[in-house]
LOVOVEX-388600 format. One record per residue (C-alpha): residue in three letters; x, y, z; residue number from 1; chain. Coordinates in nm, 2 decimals. Layout:
N
{Ala; {X; Y; Z}; NUM; A}
...
This chain:
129
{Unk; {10.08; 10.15; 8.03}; 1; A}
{Unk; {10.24; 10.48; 8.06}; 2; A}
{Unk; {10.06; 10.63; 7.76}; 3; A}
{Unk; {9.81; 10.67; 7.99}; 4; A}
{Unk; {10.03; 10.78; 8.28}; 5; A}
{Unk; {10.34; 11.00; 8.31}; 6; A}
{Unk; {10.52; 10.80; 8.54}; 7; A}
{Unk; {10.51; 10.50; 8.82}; 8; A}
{Unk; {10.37; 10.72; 9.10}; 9; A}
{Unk; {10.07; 10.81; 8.87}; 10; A}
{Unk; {9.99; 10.49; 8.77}; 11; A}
{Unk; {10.04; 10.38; 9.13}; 12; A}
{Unk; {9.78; 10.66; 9.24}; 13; A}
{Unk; {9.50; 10.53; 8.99}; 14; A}
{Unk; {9.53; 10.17; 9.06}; 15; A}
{Unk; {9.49; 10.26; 9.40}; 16; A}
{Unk; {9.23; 10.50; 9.38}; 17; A}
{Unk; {9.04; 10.22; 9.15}; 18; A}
{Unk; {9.05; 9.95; 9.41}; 19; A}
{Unk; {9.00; 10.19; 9.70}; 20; A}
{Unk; {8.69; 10.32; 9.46}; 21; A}
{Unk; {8.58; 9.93; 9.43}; 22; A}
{Unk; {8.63; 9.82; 9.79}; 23; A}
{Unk; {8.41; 10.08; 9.94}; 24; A}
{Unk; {8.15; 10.01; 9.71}; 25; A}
{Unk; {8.12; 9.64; 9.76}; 26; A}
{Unk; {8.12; 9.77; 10.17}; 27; A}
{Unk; {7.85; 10.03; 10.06}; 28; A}
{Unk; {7.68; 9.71; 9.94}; 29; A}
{Unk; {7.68; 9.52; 10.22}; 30; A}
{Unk; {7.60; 9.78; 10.48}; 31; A}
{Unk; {7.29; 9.84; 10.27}; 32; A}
{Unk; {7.16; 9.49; 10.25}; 33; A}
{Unk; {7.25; 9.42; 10.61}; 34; A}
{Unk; {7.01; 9.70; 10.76}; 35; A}
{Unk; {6.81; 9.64; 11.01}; 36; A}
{Unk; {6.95; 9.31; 11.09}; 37; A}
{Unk; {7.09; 9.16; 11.44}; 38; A}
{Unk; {7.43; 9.31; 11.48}; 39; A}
{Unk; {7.65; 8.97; 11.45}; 40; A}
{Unk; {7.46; 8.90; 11.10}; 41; A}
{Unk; {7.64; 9.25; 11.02}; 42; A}
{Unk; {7.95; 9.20; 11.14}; 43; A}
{Unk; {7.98; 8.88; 10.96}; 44; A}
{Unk; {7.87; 9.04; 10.65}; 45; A}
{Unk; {8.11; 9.33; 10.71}; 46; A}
{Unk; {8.40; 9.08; 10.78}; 47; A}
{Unk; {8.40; 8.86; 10.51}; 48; A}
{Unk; {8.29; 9.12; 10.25}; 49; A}
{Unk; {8.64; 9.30; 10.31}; 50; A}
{Unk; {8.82; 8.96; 10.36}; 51; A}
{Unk; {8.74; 8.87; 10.04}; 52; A}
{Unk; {8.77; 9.12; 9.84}; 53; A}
{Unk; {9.13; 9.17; 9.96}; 54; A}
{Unk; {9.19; 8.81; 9.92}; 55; A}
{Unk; {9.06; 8.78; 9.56}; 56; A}
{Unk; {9.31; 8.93; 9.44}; 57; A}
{Unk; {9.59; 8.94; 9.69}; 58; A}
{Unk; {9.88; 9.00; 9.46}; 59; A}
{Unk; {9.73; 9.33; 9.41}; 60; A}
{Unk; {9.60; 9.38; 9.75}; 61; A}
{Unk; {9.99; 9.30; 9.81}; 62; A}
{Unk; {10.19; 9.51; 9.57}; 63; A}
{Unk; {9.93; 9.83; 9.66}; 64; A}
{Unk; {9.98; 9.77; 10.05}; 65; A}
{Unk; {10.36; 9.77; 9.92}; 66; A}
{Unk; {10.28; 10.13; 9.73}; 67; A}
{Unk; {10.22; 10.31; 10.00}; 68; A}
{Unk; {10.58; 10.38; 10.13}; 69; A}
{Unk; {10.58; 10.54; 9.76}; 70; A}
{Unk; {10.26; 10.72; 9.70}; 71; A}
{Unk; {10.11; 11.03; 9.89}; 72; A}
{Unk; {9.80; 10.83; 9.93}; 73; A}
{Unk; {9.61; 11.03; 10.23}; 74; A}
{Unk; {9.36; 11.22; 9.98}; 75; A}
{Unk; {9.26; 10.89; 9.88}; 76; A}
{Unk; {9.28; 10.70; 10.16}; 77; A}
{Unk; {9.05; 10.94; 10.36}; 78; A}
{Unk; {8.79; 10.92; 10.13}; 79; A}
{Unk; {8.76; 10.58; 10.11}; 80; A}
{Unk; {8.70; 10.63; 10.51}; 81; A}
{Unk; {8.47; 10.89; 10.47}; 82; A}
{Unk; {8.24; 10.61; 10.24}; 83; A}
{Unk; {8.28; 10.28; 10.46}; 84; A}
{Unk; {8.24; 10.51; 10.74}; 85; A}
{Unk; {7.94; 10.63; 10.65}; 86; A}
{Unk; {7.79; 10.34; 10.53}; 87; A}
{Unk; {7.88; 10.12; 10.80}; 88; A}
{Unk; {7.75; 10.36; 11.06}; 89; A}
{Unk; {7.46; 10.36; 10.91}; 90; A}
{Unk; {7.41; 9.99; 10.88}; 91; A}
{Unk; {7.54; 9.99; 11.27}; 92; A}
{Unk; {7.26; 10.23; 11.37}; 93; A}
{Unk; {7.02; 10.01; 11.24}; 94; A}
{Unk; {7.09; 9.68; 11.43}; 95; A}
{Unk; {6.76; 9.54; 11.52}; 96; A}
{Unk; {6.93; 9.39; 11.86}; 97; A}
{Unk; {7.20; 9.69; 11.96}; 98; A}
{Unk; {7.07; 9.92; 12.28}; 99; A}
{Unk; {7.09; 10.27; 12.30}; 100; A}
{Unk; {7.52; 10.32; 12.27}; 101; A}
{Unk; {7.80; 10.51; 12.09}; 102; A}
{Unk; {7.75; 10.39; 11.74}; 103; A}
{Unk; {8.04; 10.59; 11.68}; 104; A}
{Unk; {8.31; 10.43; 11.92}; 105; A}
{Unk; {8.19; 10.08; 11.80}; 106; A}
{Unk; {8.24; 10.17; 11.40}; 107; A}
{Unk; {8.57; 10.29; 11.54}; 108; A}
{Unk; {8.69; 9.99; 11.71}; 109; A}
{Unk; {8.51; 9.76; 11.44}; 110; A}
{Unk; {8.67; 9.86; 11.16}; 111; A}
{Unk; {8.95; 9.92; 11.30}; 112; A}
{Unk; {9.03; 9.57; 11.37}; 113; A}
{Unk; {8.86; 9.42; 11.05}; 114; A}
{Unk; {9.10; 9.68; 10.81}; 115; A}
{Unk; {9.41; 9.62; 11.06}; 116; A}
{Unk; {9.40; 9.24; 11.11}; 117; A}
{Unk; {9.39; 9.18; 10.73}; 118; A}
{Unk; {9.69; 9.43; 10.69}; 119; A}
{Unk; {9.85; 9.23; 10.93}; 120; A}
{Unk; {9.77; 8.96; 10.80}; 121; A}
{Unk; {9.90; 9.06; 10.46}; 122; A}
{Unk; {10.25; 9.23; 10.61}; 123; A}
{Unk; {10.35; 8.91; 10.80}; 124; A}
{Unk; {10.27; 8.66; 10.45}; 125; A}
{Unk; {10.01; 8.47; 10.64}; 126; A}
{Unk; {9.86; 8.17; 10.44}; 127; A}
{Unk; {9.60; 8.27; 10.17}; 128; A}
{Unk; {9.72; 8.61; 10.16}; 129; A}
């Protein structure tokens, strides 16, 4: 493995950059086919795309969550922001049910419990993680 990488910290960096890479595609996915649907139909969508893919493979959703003590990963993780960000904005802006709001506020607070409760969930060992 470290022919292809000078150290632990590089190889670290790609691994994560890879699954970050991954993850907000698959959320880039599923924002576009949910558009223009009724706002739980999305969130449902939303929640279980990002549930599963970190629980496919929780070993490595474990050992990267572990990484980031390690790694200067901000350049990375910002960007993978800036994607599901975008693309679930987008898809929330859409919702064929959702009156006139703050689209951005409810991204915010969306996402921000969907991405939290699974790190959670993955810090404190709970069952399937």
């Amino acid at each position: 493995m470290y022919q292809y990488s000078p150290n632990k910290q590089a190889l670290g960096y790609a691994l994560n950059a890879r699954y970050l890479d991954a993850l907000a595609g698959r959320i880039e996915a599923t924002c576009t086919a949910q558009r223009g649907a009724p706002l739980a139909h999305m969130v449902h969508a939303l929640i279980d795309t990002y549930w599963t893919a970190k629980t496919e493979r929780a070993d490595v959703t474990r050992a990267l969550y572990r990484s980031v003590t390690e790694l200067d990963n901000d350049a990375l993780v910002h960007a993978f922001a800036q994607r599901a960000d975008a693309a679930t904005h987008a898809m929330l802006a859409s919702a064929c049910d959702l009156p006139p709001v703050d689209v951005r506020a409810i991204n915010l607070t969306l996402t921000s419990v969907i991405y939290g409760t699974a790190r959670n969930a993955f810090e404190r060992g709970v069952a399937g993680c």
